[in-house]
C-alpha positions in Angstrom: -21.5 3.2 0.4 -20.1 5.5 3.2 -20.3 4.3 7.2 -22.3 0.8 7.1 -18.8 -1.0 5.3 -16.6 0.1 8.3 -19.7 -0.4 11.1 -20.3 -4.1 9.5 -16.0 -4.6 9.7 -16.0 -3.2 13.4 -18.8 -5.3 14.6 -17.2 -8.3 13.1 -13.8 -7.9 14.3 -15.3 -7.7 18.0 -16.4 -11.6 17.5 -13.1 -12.9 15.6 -11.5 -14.2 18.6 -14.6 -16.8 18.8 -14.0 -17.9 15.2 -9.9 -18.6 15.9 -8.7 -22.2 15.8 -7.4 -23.9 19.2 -7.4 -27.1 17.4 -3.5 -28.5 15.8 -4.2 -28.0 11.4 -5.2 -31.2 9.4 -2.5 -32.6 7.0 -3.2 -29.7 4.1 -5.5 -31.3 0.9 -7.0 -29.9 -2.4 -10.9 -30.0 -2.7 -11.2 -32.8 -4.7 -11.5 -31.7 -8.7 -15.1 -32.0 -8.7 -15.5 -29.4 -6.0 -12.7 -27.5 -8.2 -14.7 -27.5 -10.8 -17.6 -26.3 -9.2 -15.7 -23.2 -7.5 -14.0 -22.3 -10.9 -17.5 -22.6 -12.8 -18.6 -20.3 -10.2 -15.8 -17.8 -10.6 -16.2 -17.4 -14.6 -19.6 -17.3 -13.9 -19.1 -13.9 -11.7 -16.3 -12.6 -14.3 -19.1 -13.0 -17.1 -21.3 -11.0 -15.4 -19.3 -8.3 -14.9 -21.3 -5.4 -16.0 -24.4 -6.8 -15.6 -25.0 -6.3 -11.8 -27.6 -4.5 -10.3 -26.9 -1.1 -10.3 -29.0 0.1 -7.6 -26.6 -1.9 -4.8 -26.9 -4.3 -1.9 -29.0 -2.9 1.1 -27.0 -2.7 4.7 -27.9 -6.2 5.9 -26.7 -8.1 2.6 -23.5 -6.0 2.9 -23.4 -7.3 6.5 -24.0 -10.2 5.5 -21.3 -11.1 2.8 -18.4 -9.7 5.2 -19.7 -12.4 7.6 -19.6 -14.7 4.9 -16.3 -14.1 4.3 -15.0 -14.4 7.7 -17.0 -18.0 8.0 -14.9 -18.9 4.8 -12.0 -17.5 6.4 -12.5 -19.6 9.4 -12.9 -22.6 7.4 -10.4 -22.0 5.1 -7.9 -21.8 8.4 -9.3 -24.9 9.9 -9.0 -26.7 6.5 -12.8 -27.5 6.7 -13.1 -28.5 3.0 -16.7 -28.6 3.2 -17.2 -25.6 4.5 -14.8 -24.0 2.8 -16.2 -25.1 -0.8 -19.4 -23.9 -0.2 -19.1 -20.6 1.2 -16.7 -19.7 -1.8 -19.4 -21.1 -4.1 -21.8 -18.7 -2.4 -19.5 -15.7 -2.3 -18.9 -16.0 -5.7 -22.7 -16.0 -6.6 -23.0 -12.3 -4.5 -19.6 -10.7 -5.4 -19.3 -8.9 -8.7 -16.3 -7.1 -10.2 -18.5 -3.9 -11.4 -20.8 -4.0 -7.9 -20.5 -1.8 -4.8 -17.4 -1.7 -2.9 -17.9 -4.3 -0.8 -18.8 -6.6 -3.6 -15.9 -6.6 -5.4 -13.1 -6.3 -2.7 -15.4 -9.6 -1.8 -14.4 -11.3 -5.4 -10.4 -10.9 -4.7 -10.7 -12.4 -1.0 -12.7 -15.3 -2.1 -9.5 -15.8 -5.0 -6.9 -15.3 -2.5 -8.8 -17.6 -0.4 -9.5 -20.4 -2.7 -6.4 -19.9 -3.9 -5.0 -20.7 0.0 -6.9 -24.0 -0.7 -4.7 -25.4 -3.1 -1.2 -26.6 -3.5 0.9 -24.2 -5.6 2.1 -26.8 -7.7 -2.0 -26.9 -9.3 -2.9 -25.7 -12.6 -5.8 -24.2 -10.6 -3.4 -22.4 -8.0 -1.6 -20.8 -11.4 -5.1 -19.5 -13.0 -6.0 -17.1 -9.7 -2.4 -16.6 -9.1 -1.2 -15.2 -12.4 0.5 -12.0 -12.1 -0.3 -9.0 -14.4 2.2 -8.6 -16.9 4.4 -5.6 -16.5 2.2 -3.8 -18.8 -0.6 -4.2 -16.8 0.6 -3.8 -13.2 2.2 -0.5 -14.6 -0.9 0.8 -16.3 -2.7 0.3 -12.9 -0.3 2.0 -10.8 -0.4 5.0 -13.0 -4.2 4.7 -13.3 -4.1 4.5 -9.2 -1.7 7.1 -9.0 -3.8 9.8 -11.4 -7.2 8.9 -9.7 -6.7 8.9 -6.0 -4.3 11.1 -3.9 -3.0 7.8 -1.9 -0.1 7.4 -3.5 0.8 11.1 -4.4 0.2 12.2 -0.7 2.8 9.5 0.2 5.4 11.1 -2.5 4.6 14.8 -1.6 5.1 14.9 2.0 8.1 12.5 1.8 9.4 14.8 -0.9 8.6 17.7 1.0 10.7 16.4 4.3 13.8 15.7 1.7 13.6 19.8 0.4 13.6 20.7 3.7 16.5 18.9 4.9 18.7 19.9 1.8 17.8 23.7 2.4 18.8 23.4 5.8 22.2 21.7 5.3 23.0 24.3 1.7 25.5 26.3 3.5 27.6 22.9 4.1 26.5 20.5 1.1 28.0 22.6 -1.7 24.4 22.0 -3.5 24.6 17.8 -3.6 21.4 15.6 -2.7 22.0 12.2 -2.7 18.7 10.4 -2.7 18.5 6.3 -1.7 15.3 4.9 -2.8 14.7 1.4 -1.0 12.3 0.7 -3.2 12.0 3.3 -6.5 8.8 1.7 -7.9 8.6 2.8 -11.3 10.0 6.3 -9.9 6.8 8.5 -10.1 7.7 10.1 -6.7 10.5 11.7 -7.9 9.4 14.2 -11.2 8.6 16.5 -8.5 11.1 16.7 -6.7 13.5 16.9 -9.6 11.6 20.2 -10.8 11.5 21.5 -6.9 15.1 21.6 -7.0 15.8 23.1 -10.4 13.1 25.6 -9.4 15.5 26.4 -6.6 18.8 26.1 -8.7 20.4 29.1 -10.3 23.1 28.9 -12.9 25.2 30.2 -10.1 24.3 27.6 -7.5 23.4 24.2 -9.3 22.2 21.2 -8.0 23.6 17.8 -8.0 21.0 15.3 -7.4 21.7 11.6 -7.3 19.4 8.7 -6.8 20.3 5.1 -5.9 17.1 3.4 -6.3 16.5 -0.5 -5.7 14.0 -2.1 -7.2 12.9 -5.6 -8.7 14.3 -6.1 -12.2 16.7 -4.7 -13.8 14.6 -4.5 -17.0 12.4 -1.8 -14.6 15.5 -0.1 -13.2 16.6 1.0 -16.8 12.7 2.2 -17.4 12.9 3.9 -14.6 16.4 5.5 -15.2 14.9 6.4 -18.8 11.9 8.2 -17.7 13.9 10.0 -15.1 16.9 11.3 -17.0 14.0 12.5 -19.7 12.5 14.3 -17.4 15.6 15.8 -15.5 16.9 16.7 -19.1 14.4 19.4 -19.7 15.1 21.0 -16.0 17.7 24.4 -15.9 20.6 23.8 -13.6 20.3 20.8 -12.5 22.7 17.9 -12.6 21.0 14.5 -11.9 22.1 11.1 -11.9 20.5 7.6 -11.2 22.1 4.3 -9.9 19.5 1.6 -10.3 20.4 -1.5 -8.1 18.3 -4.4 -7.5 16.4 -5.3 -4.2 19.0 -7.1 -1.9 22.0 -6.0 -3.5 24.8 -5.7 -0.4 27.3 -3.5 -2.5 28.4 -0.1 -0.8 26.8 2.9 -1.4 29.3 5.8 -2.8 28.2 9.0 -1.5 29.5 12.5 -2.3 31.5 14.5 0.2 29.6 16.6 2.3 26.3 15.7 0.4 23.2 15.5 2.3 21.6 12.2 2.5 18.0 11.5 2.4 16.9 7.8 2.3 13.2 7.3 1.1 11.3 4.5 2.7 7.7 4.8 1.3 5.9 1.7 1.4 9.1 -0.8 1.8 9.3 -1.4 5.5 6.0 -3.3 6.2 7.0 -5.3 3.0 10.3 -7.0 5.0 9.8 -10.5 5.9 9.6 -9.9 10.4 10.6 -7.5 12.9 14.5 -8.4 12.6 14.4 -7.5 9.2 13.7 -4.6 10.0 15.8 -4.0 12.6 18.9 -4.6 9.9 17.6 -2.6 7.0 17.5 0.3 10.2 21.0 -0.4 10.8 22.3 -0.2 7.8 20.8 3.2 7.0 22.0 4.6 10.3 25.8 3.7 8.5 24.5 5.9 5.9 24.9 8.9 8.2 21.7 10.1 6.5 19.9 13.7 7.2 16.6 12.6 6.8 14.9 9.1 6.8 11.2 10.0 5.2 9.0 7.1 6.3 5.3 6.4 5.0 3.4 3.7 5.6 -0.2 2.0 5.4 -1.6 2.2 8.9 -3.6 -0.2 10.6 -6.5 -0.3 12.9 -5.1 -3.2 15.3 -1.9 -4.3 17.1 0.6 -6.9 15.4 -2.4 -9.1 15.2 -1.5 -11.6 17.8 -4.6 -13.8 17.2 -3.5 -15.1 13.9 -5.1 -15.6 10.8 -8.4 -14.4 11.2 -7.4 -11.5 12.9 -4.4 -10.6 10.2 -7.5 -11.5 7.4 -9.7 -8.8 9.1 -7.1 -6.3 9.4 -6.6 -6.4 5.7 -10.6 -6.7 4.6 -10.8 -3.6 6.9 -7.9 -1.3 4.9 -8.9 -2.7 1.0 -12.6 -2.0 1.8 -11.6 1.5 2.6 -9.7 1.8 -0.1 -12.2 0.0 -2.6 -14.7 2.8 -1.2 -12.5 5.6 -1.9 -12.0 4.5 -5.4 -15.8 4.3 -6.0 -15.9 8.0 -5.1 -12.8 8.9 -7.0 -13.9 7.3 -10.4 -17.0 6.6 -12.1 -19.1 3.6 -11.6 -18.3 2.5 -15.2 -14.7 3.8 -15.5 -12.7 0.9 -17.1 -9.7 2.1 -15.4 -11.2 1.4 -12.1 -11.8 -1.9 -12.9 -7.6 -2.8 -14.0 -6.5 -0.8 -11.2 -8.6 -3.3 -8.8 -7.5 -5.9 -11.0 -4.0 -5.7 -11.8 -2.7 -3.8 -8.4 -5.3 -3.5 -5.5 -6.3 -7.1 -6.1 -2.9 -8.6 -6.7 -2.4 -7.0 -3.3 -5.2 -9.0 -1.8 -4.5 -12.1 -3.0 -0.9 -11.9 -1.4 -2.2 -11.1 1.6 -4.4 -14.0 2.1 -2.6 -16.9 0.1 1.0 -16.4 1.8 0.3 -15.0 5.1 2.1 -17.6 7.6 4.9 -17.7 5.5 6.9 -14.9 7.2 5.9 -12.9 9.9 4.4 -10.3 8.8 2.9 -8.4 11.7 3.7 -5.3 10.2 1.8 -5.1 7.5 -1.1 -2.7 9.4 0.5 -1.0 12.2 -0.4 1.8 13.9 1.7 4.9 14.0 3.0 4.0 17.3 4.3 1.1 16.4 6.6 2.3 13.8 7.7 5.1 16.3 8.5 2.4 18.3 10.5 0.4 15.9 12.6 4.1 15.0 13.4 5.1 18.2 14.5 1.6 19.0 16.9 1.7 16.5 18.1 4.7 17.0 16.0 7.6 15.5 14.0 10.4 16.5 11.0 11.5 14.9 11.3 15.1 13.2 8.3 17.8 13.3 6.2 18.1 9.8 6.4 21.7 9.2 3.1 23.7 7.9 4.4 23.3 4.1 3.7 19.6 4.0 0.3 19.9 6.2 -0.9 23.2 3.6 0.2 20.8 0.5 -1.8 17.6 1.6 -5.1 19.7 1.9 -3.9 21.5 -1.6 -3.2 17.9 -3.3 -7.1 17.3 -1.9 -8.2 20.1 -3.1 -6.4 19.4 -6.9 -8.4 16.0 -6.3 -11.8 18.1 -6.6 -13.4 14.9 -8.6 -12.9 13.3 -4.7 -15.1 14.2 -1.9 -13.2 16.0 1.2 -13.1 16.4 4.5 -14.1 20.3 5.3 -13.8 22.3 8.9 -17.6 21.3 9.2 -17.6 17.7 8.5 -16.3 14.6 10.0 -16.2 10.7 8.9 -16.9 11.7 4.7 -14.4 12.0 2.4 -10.8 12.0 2.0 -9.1 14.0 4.9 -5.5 15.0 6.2 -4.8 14.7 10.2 -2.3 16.2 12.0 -1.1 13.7 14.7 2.0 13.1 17.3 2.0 16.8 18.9 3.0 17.3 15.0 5.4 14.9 14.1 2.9 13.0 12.2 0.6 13.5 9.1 -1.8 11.1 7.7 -4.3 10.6 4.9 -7.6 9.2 6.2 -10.5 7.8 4.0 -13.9 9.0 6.3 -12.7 7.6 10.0 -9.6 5.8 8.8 -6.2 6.7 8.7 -5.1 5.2 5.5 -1.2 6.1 5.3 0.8 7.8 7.7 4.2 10.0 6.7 6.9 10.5 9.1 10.3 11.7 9.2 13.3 10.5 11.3 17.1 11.6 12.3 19.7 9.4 13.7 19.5 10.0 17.5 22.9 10.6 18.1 
């Protein structure tokens, strides 16, 4: 499936604003456990399956057909139409399929997320869809995600690329000291490469301190991380590395080095802050840091902050995870198991956050378009910082690496992975056919 995904998605999204509720919501109530019992017959029944779909794939109208299905459950869902609600899930779940096209399975985690918005969270029902991966498993699909697709090392390339760049610049004044903050060091995969950039560009007469305070959810992770990372730095020539692991929230000072240069790392945190203000802090409180560089990447949206609510925040994410559950289907093999936990145990944990607790903070930011995050910098006192021709010639490299993934060339437009220029150069993003899927950036204080 290449165009008729996005075309269905577009068509929709014209007509959302008919499907929005003007009524106040109804007192909220479970289906009753019959009806339970009927959607979660219906859901095993799709999980058996699994394999055992038709191979061959839905034709454009059925495609068309179960995004509007999922919008009419998404309506109902919002109005608290039980009724409704009940029966299109039971109906999704008889055409979605976990092994299917793209736009069958992305279907199977937004019908979970939104029977899952049904229920209380205090039902045993609510816990079944809910349950997390274990750590295991949500690291297994990251790395599987991160070895199949360029998504997430695009994100780590380019920002790493801005941080080089900024230390060379300052090495006459920073006596050869990086220090790195990390708002959010998942698992630490961006940072092998840079590690080895540096000690590439070390000598035994110019070392290289480099010193990374990462935050990050447990501290059980944190030492992981700090484990694979010192492993890694250990076999590098002339390189002195250290790593402070803190967790997420933690208001203690950051020590930094004399002179150092400081390059804070926010790839894919931002969006995940609770509402603008938020966001606004976290901004002040790096500008204390006096950093050098601020490299900022982020999942970019088609729409505004989604003003019309629900429906038009449910959209918005459909749009981005069927992009990105059509990329994958070109990245791996139709029966690749690994596809299959990376859409289970990351892409569709993802989903199912997005649906069960949006309302619960105000999450506009989740999909934004580039200028709205230039907006938010330059409010807070940044300005953006051109992308020089290194990081624009190693995103087409990284695509061409990713040979197993079809490209955009000079000749063709809307296929394929793709990198864009944007922002008279200040600006690079990675697109799946017409979309801009993540865009990188990189900021100075103003002042």
């Amino acid at each position: 499936m290449q165009g008729e995904m996005g075309e269905d998605l577009l068509s929709l999204r014209l007509s959302v604003g008919r499907f929005e509720p003007t009524k106040k919501r109804k007192r909220i109530e479970e289906p009753n456990e019959k009806n339970l019992m009927l959607l979660l017959q219906a859901r095993e029944r799709m999980i058996r399956l699994q394999g055992s779909c038709n191979r061959h794939g839905l034709g454009d109208d059925q495609g068309f057909q179960l995004v509007r299905l999922l919008l009419i459950c998404a309506t109902a869902v919002d109005r608290r139409d039980l009724t409704s609600s009940t029966d299109s899930l039971r109906q999704l779940y008889r055409l979605a399929s976990l092994s299917g096209d793209p736009i069958q399975r992305v279907t199977a985690y937004f019908a979970d997320g939104l029977m899952a918005k049904l229920m209380t969270k205090n039902s045993s029902f609510y816990t079944t869809i809910m349950a997390d991966p274990s750590p295991e498993e949500e690291f297994s699909a990251f790395t599987a995600l991160y070895r199949a697709s360029p998504y997430y090392q695009f994100a780590h390339f380019t920002a790493n690329q801005a941080i080089i760049e900024a230390f060379s610049e300052a090495e006459q004044s920073n006596g050869g000291c990086l220090h790195v903050v990390d708002f959010d060091v998942s698992y630490g995969l961006q940072w092998p490469s840079l590690i080895q950039s540096l000690s590439d560009k070390a000598t035994a007469l110019k070392p290289i301190s480099l010193r990374i305070t990462g935050f990050g959810r447990s501290a059980e992770e944190l030492r992981d991380t700090e484990t694979r990372l010192s492993s890694f730095a250990d076999g590098c020539r002339n390189l002195l590395f250290e790593f402070e692991g803190r967790l997420t929230g933690e208001k203690q000072e950051i020590q930094m080095k004399k002179n150092a240069t400081v390059a804070v790392n926010l790839v894919f945190y931002l969006h995940t802050l609770k509402n603008y203000s938020q966001i606004c802090t976290t901004l002040f409180q790096i500008q204390a840091l006096n950093p050098s560089i601020v490299a900022l990447v982020e999942k970019e949206g088609n729409g505004g902050c989604a003003p019309g609510g629900f429906l038009s925040r449910f959209m918005e994410s459909l749009h981005y995870f069927a992009a990105m559950f059509d990329s994958l289907d070109d990245c791996l093999h139709s029966k690749n198991r690994e596809r299959l936990r990376i859409e289970k145990n990351h892409l569709g944990r993802e989903i199912r956050s997005d649906v069960v607790f949006d309302g619960e903070s105000e999450k506009g930011f989740r999909y934004q378009r580039l200028d709205a995050w230039k907006t938010a910098m330059e409010r807070n006192g940044f300005k953006g910082v051109g992308m020089s021709s290194m990081s624009v010639i190693q995103a087409k490299l990284l695509l061409k690496i990713k040979s197993h993934c079809s490209a955009v060339d000079d000749h063709r437009t809307g296929t394929g992975f793709g990198i864009s220029e944007r922002d008279e150069g200040k600006a690079i993003s990675l697109g799946w056919q017409d979309r801009h899927l993540i865009t990188a950036t990189a900021w100075r204080p103003a002042y």
